[in-house]
N, C-alpha and C positions, 0 to 999 in steps of 0.2 A: 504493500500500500504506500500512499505518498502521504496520506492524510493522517494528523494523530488528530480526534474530537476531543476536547476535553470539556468542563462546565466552569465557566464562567461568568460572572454578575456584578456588575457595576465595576469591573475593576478595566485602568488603563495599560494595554499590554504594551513595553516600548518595545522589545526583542526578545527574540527564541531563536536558542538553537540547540540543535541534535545531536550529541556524540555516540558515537557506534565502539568508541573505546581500540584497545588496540594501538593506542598514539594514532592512529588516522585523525586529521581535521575534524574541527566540528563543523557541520554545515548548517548555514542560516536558515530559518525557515520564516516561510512568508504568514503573517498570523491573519486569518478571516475571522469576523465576528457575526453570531446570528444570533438580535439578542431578543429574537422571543422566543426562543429556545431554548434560551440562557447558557448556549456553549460559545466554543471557540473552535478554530480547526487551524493546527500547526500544518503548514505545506512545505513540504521537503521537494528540492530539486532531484534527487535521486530516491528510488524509489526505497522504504525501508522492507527489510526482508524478514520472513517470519520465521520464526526460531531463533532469531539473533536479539541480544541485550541493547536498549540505547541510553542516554542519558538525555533527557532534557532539562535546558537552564531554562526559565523565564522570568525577567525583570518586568516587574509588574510595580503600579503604585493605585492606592485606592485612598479615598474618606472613610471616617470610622463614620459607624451606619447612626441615621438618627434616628430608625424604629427600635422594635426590638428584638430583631434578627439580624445573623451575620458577627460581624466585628464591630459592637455598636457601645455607644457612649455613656455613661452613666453619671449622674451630679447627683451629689447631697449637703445639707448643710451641716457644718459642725455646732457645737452647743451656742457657739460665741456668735456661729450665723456667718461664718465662713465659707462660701460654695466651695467646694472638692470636685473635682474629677474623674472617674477611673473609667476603663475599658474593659470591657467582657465580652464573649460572646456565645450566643445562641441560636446551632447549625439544622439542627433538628426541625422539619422535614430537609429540607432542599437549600440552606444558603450556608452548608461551606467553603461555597462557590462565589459567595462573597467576601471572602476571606483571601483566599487562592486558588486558581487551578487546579482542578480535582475533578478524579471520576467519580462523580457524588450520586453515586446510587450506594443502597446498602450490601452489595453482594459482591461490591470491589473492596473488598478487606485488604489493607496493607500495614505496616510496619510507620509509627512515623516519628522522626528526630525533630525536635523542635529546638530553637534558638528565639530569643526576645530580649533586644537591648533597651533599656529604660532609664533611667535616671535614679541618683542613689538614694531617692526620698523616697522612693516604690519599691514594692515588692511582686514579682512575675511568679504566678500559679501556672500550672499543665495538668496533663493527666498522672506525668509520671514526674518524679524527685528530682531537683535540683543536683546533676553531676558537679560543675563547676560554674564559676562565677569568671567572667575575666573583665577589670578593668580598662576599658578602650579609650577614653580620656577622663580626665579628674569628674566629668558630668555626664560620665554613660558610661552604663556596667551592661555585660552580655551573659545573659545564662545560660546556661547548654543544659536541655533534659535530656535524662533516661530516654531510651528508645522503647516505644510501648510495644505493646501485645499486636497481635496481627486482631485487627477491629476496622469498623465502619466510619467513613468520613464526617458523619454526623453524631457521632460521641466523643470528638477530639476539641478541645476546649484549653482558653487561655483566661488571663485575669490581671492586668494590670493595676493595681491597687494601693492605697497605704493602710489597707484591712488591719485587724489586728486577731490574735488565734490564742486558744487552749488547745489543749492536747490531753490524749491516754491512748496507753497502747491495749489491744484487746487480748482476750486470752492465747487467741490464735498466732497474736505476733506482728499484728497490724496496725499502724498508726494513726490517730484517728483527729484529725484536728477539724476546729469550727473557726472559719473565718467571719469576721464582720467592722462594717466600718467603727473606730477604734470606740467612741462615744458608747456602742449597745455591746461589747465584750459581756457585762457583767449579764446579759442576756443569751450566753450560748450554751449554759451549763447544763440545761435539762435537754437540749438537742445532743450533744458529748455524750449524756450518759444513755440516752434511750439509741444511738445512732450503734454505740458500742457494742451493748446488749442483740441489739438485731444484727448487727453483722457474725458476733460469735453462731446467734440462733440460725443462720443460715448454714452458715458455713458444715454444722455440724446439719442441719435438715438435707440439705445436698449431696452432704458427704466429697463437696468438690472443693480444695481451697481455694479462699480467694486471690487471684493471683498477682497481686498487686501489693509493692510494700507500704502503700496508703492510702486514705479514702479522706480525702477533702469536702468538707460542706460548707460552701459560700453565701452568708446571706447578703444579694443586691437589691441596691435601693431601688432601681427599673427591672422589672422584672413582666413578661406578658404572660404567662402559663402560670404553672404554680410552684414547679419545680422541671429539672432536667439532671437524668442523670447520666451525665456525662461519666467514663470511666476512670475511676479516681479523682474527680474533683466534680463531683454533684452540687448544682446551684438550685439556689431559694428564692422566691418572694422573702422577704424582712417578715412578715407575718404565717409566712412556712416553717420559719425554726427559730426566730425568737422568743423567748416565753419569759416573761417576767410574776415570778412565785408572789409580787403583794398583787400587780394590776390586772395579771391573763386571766381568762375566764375556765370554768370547764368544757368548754367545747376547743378554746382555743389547744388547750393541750390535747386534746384526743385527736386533732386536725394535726397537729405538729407529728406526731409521733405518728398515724398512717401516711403522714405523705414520706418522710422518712423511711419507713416502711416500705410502701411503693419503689421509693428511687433505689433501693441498696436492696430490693431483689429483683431489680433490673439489670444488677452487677452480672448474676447468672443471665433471667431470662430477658433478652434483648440484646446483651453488651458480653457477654461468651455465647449464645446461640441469639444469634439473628434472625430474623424472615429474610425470603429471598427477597421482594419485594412490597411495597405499602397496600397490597392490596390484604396480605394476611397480616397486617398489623397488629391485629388484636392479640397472636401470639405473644407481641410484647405488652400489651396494655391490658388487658383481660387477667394475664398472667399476674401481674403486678399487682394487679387492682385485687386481684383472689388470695396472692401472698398475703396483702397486709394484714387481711384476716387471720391466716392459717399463723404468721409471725407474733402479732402485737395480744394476740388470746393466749398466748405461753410466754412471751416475752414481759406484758402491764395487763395480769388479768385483772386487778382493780378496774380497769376500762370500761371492760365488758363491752368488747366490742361487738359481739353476735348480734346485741343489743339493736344496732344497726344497719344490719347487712340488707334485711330486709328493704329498707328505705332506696337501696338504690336498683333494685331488681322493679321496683313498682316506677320507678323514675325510669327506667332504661323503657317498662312496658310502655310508658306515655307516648314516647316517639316511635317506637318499632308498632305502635297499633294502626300507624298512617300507612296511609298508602307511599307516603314521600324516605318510607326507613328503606335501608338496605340490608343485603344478607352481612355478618359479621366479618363473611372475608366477600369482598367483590371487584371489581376491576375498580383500578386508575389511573388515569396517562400524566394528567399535567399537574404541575404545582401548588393549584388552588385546590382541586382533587383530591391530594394527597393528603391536604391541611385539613379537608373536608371528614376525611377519615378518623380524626382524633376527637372523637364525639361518644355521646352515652353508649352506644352499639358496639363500640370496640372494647368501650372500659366495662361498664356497668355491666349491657348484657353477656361481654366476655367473661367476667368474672362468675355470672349468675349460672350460667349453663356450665363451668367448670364446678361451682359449686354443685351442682345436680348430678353432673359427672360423679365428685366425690363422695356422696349419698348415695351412689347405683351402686360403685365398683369397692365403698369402706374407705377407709382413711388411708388405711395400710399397701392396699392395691395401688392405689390413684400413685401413690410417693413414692412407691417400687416405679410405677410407668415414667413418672419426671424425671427422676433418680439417672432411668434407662434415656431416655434423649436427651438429656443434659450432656452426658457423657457421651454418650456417640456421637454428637454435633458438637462440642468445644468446639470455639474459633469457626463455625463452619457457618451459612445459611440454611433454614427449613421452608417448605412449604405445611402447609394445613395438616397432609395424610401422616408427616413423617413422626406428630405428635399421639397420633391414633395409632399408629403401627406401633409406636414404642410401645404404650398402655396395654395394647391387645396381646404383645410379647409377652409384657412382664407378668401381665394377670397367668397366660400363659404356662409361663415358667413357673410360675409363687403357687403352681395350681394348689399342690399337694398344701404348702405351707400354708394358705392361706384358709383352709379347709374348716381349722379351729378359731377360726378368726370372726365365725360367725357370717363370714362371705358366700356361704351359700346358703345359709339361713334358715334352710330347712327346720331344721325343729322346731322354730315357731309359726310355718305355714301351714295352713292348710294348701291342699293340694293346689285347688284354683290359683292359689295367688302366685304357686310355684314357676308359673311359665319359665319366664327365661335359667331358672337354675336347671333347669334338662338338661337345657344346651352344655356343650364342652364349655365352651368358652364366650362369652358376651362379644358379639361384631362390636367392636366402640367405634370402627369408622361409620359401617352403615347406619350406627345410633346417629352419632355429634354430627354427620353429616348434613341431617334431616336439621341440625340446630343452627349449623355452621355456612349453607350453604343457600338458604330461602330465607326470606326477611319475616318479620312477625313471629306469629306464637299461636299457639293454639287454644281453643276454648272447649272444654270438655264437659257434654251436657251427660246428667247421672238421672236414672230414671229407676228408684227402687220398686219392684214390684213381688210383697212378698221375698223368700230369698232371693231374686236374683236382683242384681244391679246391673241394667243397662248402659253402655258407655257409649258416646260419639264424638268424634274431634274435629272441630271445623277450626280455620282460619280466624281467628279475633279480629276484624279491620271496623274502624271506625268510618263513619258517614257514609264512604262510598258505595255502590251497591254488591254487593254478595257476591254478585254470581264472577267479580273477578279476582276473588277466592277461592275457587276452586281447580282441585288439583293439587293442594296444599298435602300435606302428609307427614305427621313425626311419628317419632318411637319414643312416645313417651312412658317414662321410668315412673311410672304411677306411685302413688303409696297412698291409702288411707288406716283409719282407724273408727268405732263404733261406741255406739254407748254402752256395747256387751264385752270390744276388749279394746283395750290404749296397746297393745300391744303393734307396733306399725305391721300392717300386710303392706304386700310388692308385689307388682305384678304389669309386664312389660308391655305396652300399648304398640302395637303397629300398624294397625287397619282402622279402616277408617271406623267401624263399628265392634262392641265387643260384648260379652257378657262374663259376671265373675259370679259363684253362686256364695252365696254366706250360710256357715253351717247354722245359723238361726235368723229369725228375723228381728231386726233391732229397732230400737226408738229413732236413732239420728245416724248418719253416716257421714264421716268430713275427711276430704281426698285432700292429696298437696299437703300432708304432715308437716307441720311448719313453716310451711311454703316454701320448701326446698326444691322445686320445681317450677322450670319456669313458665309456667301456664296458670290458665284461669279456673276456676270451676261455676258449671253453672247446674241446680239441683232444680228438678224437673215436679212437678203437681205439688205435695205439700210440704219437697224437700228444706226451703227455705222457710217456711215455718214452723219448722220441726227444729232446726238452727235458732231460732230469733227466740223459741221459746227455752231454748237451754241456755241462751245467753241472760235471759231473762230470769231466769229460775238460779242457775247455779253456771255463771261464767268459768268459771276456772276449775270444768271439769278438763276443759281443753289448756293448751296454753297459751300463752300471750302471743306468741307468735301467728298460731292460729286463729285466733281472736282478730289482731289485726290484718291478717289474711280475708276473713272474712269481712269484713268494713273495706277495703280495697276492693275485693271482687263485688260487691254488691253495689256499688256505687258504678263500677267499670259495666255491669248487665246493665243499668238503666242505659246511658251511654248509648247503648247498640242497641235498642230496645226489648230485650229480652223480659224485664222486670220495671213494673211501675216504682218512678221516684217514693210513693208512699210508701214502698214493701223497704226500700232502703233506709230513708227515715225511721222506718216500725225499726229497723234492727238496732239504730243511731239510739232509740231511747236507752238502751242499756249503760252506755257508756256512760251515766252521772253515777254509775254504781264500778267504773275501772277506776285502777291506781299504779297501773303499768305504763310505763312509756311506749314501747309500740305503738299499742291500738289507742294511747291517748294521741299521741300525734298523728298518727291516721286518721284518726277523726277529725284531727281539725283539717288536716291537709284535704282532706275528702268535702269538708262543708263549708269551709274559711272560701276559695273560691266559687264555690255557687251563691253566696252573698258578694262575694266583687264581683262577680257577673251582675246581680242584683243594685248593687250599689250604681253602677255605670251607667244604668238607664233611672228617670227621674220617676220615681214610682208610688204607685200610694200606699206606702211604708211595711209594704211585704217587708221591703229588706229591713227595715228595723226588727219587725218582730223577729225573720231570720236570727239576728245578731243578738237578740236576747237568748232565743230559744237555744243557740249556741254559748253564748256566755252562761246560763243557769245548768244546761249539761254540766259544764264544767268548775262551777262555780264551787262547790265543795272542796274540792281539788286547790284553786286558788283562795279559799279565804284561808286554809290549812299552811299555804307556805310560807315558811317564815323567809324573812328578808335577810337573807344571812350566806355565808360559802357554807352550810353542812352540810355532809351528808356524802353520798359516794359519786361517782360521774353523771351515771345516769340517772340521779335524783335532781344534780345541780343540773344538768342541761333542761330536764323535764320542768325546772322552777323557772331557767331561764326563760321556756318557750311561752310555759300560762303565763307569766306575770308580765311579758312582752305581749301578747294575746290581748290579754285583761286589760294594760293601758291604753293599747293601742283602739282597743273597740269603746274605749272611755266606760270602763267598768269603776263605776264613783269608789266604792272602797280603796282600791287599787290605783286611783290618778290622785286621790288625796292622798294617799300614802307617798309616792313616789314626787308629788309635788314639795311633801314635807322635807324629805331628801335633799331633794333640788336647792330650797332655800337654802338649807343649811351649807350644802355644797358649795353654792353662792358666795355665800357670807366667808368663809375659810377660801377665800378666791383658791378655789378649787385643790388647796391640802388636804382636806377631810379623806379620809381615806372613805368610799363608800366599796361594799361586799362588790365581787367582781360578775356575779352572777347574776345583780340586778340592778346593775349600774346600764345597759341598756334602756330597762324600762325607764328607770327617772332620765336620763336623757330625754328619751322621746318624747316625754312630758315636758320635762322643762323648756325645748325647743320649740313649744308648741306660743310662747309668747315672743316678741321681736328682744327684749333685752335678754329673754335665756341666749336664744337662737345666738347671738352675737358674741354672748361670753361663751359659749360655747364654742362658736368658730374662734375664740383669744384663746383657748386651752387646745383647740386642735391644731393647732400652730407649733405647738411647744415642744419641745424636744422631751419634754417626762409625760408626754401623753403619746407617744408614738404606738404601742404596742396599742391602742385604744384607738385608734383612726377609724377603722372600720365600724365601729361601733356609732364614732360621730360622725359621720357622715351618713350611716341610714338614717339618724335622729334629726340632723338638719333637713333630709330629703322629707320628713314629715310636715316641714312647716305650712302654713294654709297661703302665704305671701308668694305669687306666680313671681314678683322680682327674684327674689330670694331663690325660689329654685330655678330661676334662668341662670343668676349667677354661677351657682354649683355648677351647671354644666358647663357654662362659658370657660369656669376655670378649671375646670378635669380637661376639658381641651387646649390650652394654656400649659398645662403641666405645671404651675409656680409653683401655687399653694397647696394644690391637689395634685396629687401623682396622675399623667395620664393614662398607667396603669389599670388606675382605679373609674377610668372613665362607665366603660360597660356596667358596671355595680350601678353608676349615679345615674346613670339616663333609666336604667329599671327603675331605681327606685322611685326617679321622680316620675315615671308613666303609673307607677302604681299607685300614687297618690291622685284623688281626686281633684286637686286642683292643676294638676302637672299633666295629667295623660297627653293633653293636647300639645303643651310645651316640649314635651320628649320627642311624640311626632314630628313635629314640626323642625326639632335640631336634628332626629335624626335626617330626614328627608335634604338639609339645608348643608350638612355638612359631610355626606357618604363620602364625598369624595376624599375630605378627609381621613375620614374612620379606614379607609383602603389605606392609605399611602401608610398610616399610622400602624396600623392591626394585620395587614395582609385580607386579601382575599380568600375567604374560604377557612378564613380561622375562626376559632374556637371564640373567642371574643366580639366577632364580628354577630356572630350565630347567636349568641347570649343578648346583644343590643335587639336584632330583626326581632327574633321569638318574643322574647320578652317584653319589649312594647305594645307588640300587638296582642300579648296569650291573655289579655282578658276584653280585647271588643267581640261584640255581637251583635251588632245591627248590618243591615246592607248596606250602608250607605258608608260605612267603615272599610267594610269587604272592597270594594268599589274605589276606593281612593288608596287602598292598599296594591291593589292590584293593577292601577295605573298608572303607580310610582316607582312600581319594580320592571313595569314593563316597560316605563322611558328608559330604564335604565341599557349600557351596553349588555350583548348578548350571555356574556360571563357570568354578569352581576345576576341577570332575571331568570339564570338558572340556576343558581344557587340550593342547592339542599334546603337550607333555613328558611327561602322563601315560600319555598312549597310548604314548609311545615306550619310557616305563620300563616298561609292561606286555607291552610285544610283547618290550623285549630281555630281559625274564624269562622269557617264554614259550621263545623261543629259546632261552636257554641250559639250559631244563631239557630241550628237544629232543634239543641240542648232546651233551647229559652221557647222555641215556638211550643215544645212539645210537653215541659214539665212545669211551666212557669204558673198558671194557673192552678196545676193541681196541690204547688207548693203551697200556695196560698190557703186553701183550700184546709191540707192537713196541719197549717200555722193554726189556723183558727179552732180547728178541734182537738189538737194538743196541747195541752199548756202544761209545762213543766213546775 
């Protein structure tokens, strides 16, 4: 060939040239650029020959990037109000290519030596250790890294800084340091210990070491994702691993410690076993997202992280129920495509169908199969099949062993439910296929009749019509339990209809034990009131899990019209009698937006009553919490959410209370230490007058309220003054005062306020073009601004102006993933409102709580 391509972006090439080695000359080569392709092609006069070694130079010069990709820029102030400088960057999909020349796909793995000369007041991170330092004049030092592992072009990462670092080394031998700019050091000590702890816990779950003499966690002041885990030097958001023990909340530490989680067992899955390609991404994101669980439940079981797993299998259902989701692995060619990919379907439902995975196959099988492709792919790239074939070997192999392990379970089935333990060996490709390779999920209607239990599995799709659902088909790993035994049965679903017989007939049957499956149920003649009456009678025959299983699926059947909104309500009354978190925030996440739907249209006060009938559900629960940090994680996050709840719907015991707060707060210009778990709520209250609101924004300014940003900034997005929340947004796009980071957060929150919805619209509509050059096309933030704005209109005249703002747009922008999502869950909700709105009313009037 004559031609080398390589990927190139934004950078200005002055010369290339070729060595063939051997002392032969080098020859110049002619550089072409093609930059919507985003490469380059080196042209040689002679032709290069294949099997032979070359050397290419290229002297290149570029600008450090001003979004948040590439080799990009980063400023913060110090205490004194100092601006600083530093550089980072962030390659991950597609812009190491903004960096330098590279074959930047992920299945060109190579070796890479890095050099960075800086000045003697900075310090230069990589992936791999500091060999030597060499003085090049009295005002530039050169460092020379370690030469890394053989890995992908998009985990190779740099960091010019005057950061400051702790350190411990782990059991295994590893050195574990936290970087951050010098001012927040005394903030990286709970990141240190839990980062420590999870890498030993891998190491030893894998049985692979880790092959790296150290593992860097950087927190940056810009940051656009939430983390990246780069090989040996994993970066942060500041609100990803700073945690301060008087001011962080309980959720803030539970966030810290999975995303940590996440990024350092990417170290195995994604950064020693790759995908070949971004179309099976979810290999790395699914995996991670599934680690954190399987890590941080043996590593901080105080957590209780189980707690929540749930929550994000019903989030991932929200968007896979459109027509606009995709299968988990599916094609992608171009840039924005591939940015498109890092969405709930990769993580969420990746994580959820491996969790299902782990449930068919036991704990022990599943980690024998990782165990088994971890190890045969080191350093290599995978597709989809090569993660099933490992699984189906090792179950396989472990036959005999695994025998006593309860994996084939027998002794507690009855026959019927025995299906798939017949078989030698469970297919796991033709299972996860059915999971991995169609988009959606299925909806499984249960029809008791006397013993037998009818089964059927259709497609779950919202609004659209049915019939282009069909054709659908899983192998769904069933499992229910009876009112006669809690003992789980199992039994393997593959066609499209089935029968199971039950050795007696029982009061209630509930399928999806825990909801460890990722499907719906829907129970056919008086199966749902057979449910509603044992939640009513004696809830926690089942468990919580289940409990809020059932408040998600019954809210999802109205939805599709399977079940009248009253039959969902009837079940909703029970919950003034839960004290679980689950199914208490299931319930509200299930009824909290059917009154913003309500509230959006100007009504004759359905939605108030709504808003009572939902505050008095839960009103027990909140007049019970004290205003204090007690108590364990998921007590403190479940006080955070009521009492944020409570204030926010202006529940008078609760805005007196937190108003009291406030003053006092006030008054101590803002020393008073207030508990960290309901210092939201008095915010949102106290924001609610123009002089809170302003000393509020004088304390979000400050440098001892950092760790607390997020907090004030949804409380200011609360104010009733449409200035005030134009501001917010003017300055998240500004970046000064407001990180533009934090942009996507503020344009939601202010659409979700009743006086802003329009003002959101309107910025967003006025500034896309911006929010592109800013965020990228096809990202994950971009996606959060479209959906989010629009996930609570419902009229047509919304629909209509939605739809003729995406479609001025260029061809790229109007086909966007997130537009079609914003347009279907418009569509839906004007469905939702034509068809339930009245009846709500209806059963407001003859239930009073």
């Amino acid at each position: 060939t004559s031609a080398v391509v390589l990927h190139s972006k934004r950078l200005q090439i002055a010369r290339a040239t070729i060595e063939a080695g051997h002392g032969r000359p080098a020859q110049e080569a002619r550089v072409v650029e093609h930059q919507a392709s985003e490469q380059v092609a080196l042209l040689t006069a002679e032709p290069l020959r294949a099997g032979h070694n070359y050397t290419l130079h290229i002297q290149y010069q570029a600008n450090l990037s001003d979004s948040f990709h590439g080799f990009y820029k980063s400023t913060y102030r110090t205490r004194e109000g100092e601006l600083r400088v530093l550089a980072a960057t962030q390659f991950e999909p597609t812009a190491a290519r903004m960096a330098f020349p590279c074959f930047d796909e992920p299945a060109f793995k190579a070796r890479f030596s890095i050099k960075i000369r800086r000045e003697p007041k900075h310090l230069a991170l990589s992936n791999m250790p500091i060999v030597k330092s060499v003085n090049i004049t009295p005002w530039l030092v050169e460092d020379h890294f370690d030469t890394t592992v053989k890995m992908s072009t998009y985990l190779l990462a740099f960091i010019v800084s005057d950061f400051k670092s702790i350190s411990k080394i782990t059991s295994h031998g590893v050195k574990i340091s936290v970087y951050t700019v010098p001012d927040k050091i005394n903030q990286a000590d709970y990141a240190l210990d839990a980062a420590v702890k999870l890498l030993d816990f891998y190491e030893d779950y894998f049985s692979i070491p880790y092959p790296l003499p150290k593992q860097d966690l950087a927190a940056l002041p810009d940051f656009q994702s939430g983390a990246m885990e780069n090989w040996g030097l994993t970066t942060y958001r500041e609100s990803a691993l700073l945690y301060d023990p008087e001011k962080s909340s309980a959720s803030s530490k539970l966030w810290i410690t999975m995303v940590i989680a996440h990024e350092l067992a990417h170290q195995w899955f994604g950064n020693l076993v790759t995908m070949e390609w971004w179309n099976d991404l979810w290999l790395n994101e699914g995996f991670a997202k599934f680690m954190e669980f399987v890590s941080v439940s043996v590593t901080h079981p105080e957590l209780r992280v189980e707690d929540y797993f749930l929550r994000r299998c019903f989030d991932a259902m929200a968007v896979d129920a459109l027509n606009s989701s995709h299968a988990i692995s599916t094609s992608v060619e171009d840039p924005a495509e591939i940015l498109e990919m890092f969405d709930d379907v990769s993580y969420e439902k990746g994580s959820c169908v491996l969790n299902m995975l782990r449930d068919y196959l036991t704990a022990d099988a599943f980690k024998a199969g990782l165990v088994q492709y971890l190890q045969k792919y080191s350093y290599r790239n995978t597709k989809n099949e090569d993660l099933w074939n490992s699984m189906t070997n090792a179950i396989g192999n472990d036959k005999n062993e695994l025998q006593g392990d309860g994996f084939c379970r027998s002794s507690q089935q009855s026959s019927s439910s025995a299906h798939w333990t017949k078989r030698e060996t469970p297919d796991v490709r033709a299972m996860m296929d059915t999971w991995t390779l169609q988009k959606g999920f299925p909806l499984v209607t249960v029809t008791v009749r006397g013993k037998n239990v009818h089964l059927q599995q259709e497609r779950y799709v919202k609004g659209v019509d049915a019939a282009s659902s069909t054709g659908y088909l899983w192998h769904i790993p069933l499992t229910y339990i009876t009112s006669k035994s809690d003992t789980v049965q199992r039994f393997l679903m593959t066609t499209k209809a089935d029968v199971i017989i039950l050795p007696e007939e029982v009061e209630w049957v509930k399928f999806n034990v825990d909801m460890n499956g990722y499907y719906i149920v829907h129970y056919e003649d008086d199966g749902w009131d057979r449910l509603i009456k044992l939640l009513k009678e004696n809830h926690t025959a089942i468990s919580s899990n289940d409990r809020a299983s059932l408040v998600n699926n019954v809210f999802q059947l109205v939805s599709i019209n399977k079940l009248s909104i009253s039959k969902a309500f009837d079940l909703s009354l029970y919950l003034k009698y839960e004290r679980q978190i689950m199914p208490v925030l299931q319930g509200m996440s299930e009824l909290i937006p059917i009154y913003r739907l309500m509230e959006r249209r100007d009504m004759d006060g359905t939605e108030k009553q709504l808003k009572e009938y939902i505050v008095n559900l839960f009103k027990y629960l909140i007049d019970k919490q004290s205003w204090s940090d007690e108590g364990s994680v998921s007590e403190r996050f479940l006080r955070h959410s009521l009492l944020l709840f409570a204030c926010v719907h202006r529940y008078q015991p609760c805005v007196d209370k937190a108003k009291g707060y406030f003053t006092e707060w006030q008054k101590s210009n803002g020393t008073l230490s207030l508990p960290a778990d309901v210092k939201t709520a008095v915010y949102a209250v106290g924001a609610q007058t123009p002089e809170g609101w302003d000393f509020l924004l004088s304390k979000y300014r400050l440098h001892s309220f950092s760790v607390e940003r997020g907090n004030i900034e949804w409380a200011l997005s609360l104010s009733r003054s449409k200035d005030k929340l134009q501001w917010l947004m003017d300055q998240g796009l500004r970046g000064d005062i407001i990180r533009t980071q934090d942009l996507p957060y503020i344009i939601v929150f202010v659409s979700k306020n009743p006086s802003g919805y329009y003002l959101a619209w309107t910025f967003l509509k006025e500034n896309w073009e911006k929010f592109v050059e800013k965020f990228e096309l096809g990202s994950n933030s971009i996606a959060t601004i479209v959906t989010g704005v629009t996930s609570r209109y419902s009229t047509r005249s919304q629909l209509a102006q939605v739809k003729e703002f995406f479609s001025s747009l260029d061809e790229k922008s109007a086909q966007l993933r997130c537009v079609q999502q914003a347009i279907e869950t418009i569509e839906d909700n004007i469905q939702w409102m034509d068809r339930n709105l009245e009846e709500v009313k209806t059963w407001l009037q003859n239930n009073h709580l």
